[in-house]
C-alpha positions in Angstrom: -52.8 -30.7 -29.6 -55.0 -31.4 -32.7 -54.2 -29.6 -36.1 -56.5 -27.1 -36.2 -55.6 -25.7 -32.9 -51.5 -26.2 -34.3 -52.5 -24.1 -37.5 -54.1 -21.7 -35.5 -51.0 -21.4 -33.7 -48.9 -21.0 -36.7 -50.7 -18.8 -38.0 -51.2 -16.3 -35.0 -47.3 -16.7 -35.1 -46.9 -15.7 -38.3 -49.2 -12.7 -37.9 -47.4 -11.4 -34.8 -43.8 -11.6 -37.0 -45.5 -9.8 -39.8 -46.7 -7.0 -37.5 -43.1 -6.7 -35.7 -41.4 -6.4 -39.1 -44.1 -4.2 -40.3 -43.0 -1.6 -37.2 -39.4 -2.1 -37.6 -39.9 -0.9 -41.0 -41.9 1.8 -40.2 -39.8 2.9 -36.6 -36.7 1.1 -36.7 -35.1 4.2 -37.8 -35.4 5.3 -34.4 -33.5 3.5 -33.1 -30.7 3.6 -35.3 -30.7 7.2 -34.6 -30.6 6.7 -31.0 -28.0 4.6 -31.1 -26.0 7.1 -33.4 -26.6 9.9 -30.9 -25.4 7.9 -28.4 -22.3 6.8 -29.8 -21.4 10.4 -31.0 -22.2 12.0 -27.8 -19.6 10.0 -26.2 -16.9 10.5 -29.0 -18.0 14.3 -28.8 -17.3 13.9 -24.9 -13.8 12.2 -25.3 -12.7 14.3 -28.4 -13.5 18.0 -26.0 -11.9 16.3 -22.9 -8.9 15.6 -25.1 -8.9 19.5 -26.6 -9.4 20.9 -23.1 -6.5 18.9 -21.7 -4.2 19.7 -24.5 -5.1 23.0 -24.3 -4.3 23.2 -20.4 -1.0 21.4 -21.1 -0.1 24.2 -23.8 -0.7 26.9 -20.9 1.2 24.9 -18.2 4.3 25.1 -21.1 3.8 28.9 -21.6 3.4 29.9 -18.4 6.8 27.5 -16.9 8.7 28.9 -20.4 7.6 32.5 -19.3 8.6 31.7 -15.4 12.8 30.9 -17.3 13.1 34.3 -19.1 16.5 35.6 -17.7 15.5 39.0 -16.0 12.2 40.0 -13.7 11.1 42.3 -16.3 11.1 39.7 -19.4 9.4 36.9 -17.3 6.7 39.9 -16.7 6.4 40.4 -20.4 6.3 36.3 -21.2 3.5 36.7 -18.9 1.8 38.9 -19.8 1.5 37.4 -23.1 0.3 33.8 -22.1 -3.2 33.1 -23.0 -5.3 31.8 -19.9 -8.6 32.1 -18.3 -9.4 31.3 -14.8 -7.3 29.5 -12.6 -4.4 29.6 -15.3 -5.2 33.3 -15.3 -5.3 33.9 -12.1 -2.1 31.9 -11.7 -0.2 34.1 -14.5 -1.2 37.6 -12.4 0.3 36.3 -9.4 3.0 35.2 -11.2 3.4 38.5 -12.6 2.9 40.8 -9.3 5.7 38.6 -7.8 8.1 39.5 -10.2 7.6 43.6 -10.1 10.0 45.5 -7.6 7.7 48.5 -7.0 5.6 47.6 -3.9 2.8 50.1 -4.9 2.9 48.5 -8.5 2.6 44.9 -6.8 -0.1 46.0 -4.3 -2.4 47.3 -7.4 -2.1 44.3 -9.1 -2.7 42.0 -6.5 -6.0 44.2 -5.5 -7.0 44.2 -9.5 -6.8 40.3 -9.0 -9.0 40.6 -5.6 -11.2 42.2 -7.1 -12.3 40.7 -10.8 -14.8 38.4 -10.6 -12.9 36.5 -13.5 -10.9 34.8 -11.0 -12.2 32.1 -8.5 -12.5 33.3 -4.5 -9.5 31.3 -3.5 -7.3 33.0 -6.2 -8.7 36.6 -5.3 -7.9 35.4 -1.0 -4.6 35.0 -2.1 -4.0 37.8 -4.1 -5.5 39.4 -0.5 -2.8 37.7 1.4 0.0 38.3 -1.2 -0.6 42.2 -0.6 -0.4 42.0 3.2 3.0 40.2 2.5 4.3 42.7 0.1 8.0 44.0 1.8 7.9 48.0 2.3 3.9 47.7 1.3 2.3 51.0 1.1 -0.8 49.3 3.4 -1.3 50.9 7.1 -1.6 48.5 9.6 -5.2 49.6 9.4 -5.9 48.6 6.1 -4.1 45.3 6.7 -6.3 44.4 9.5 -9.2 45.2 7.2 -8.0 43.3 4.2 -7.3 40.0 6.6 -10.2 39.7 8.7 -12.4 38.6 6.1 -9.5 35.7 5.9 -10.0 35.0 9.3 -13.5 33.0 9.3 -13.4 30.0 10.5 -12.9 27.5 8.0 -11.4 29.8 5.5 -8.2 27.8 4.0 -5.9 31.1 4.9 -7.4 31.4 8.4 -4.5 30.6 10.6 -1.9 32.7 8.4 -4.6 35.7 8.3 -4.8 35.8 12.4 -1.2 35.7 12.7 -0.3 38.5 10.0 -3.5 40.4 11.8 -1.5 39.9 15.0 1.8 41.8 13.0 -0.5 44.5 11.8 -1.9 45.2 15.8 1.6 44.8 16.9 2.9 47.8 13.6 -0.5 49.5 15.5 0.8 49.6 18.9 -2.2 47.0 19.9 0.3 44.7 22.1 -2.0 43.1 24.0 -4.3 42.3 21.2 -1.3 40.8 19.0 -0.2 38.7 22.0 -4.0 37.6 22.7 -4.3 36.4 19.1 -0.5 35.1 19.1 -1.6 33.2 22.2 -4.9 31.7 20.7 -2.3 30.7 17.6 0.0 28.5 19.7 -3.2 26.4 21.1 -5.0 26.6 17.8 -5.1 22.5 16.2 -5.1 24.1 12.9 -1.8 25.8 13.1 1.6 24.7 11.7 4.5 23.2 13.9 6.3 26.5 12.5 3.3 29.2 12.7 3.1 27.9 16.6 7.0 28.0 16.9 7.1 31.5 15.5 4.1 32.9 17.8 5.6 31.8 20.5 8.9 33.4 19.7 7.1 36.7 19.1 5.2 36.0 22.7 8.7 35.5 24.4 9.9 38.7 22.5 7.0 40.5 23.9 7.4 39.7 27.5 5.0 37.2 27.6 5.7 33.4 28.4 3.9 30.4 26.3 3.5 28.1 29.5 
């Protein structure tokens, strides 16, 4: 290469640096900022992951210290005055209709629970279920049916237990050969327990039927 073409070079070179530091100068604080926001998003990330898992670990510690309180109506109380939201909240009103010994005191809490939007729909199916189960609960057999067959849909994660407290309520109805229909369906059902299928077939046996 002769010299002329070599300076030419050079100086191209040095024309192409002067413009890059030129724009670094003039934009390079962009990138500094991008960098920045990165790198503070991410601690911002790690720093409300840490809060929100502290904070859920200060509920868990509540709610088990209300659970030890020595008598049914202190553990309501302790309960009662746990701060949660949500799941946690949903948790703590269970918590707290499982610990009152008036049926008709139980069964409107549960059906608050069922009904608030505040909880999720697996939390409000429970408190569903939790009614039905209530001993000496002031439900007809009517209302249970009602209350369960909602439960009932296939894939629902209460399903099986819904059809075989449905097959209680027609049996408290004096619908025996509907309860030992759905008892029946129950013992062949994949989704059902080794104990839901020992018990329906008990109940069959107890209503006459056989399970062969």
């Amino acid at each position: 290469m002769s010299n002329p073409d070599s300076f030419i070079n050079e100086v191209t070179e040095e024309v192409r640096r002067d413009r890059l530091y030129g724009l670094l100068r003039k934009w390079g604080w962009v990138g500094v900022v991008a960098v920045l926001a990165i790198v503070g998003g991410a601690a911002f990330v790690e720093w409300r992951a840490a809060r929100e898992l502290q904070a859920a670990q200060a509920t868990g510690d509540a709610i088990l210290a209300a659970t030890e309180a020595a008598s049914g109506q202190e553990r309501i109380a302790a309960l009662g005055a746990v701060e949660a939201e949500g799941d946690a909240g949903a948790v703590v009103a269970l918590l707290q209709a499982a610990e009152m010994q008036d049926p008709a005191e139980a069964d409107a809490t549960l059906a608050a629970i069922s009904e608030s939007a505040d909880y999720p729909a697996l939390y409000r199916d429970l408190a569903d279920m939790k009614r039905v189960l209530i001993a000496d609960s002031p439900l007809s057999p009517e209302e249970k049916i009602a209350l369960l067959e909602p439960l009932a849909v296939a894939g629902g994660p209460f399903r099986v237990l819904a059809e075989e407290q449905i097959a209680l309520a027609e049996l408290a109805a004096g619908d025996t050969g509907a309860a030992r229909e759905r008892l029946s369906a129950l013992v062949n059902d994949s989704e059902s327990s080794t104990s839901l299928r020992q018990r329906a077939e008990e109940l069959i046996i107890a209503l006459g039927g056989s399970t062969e």
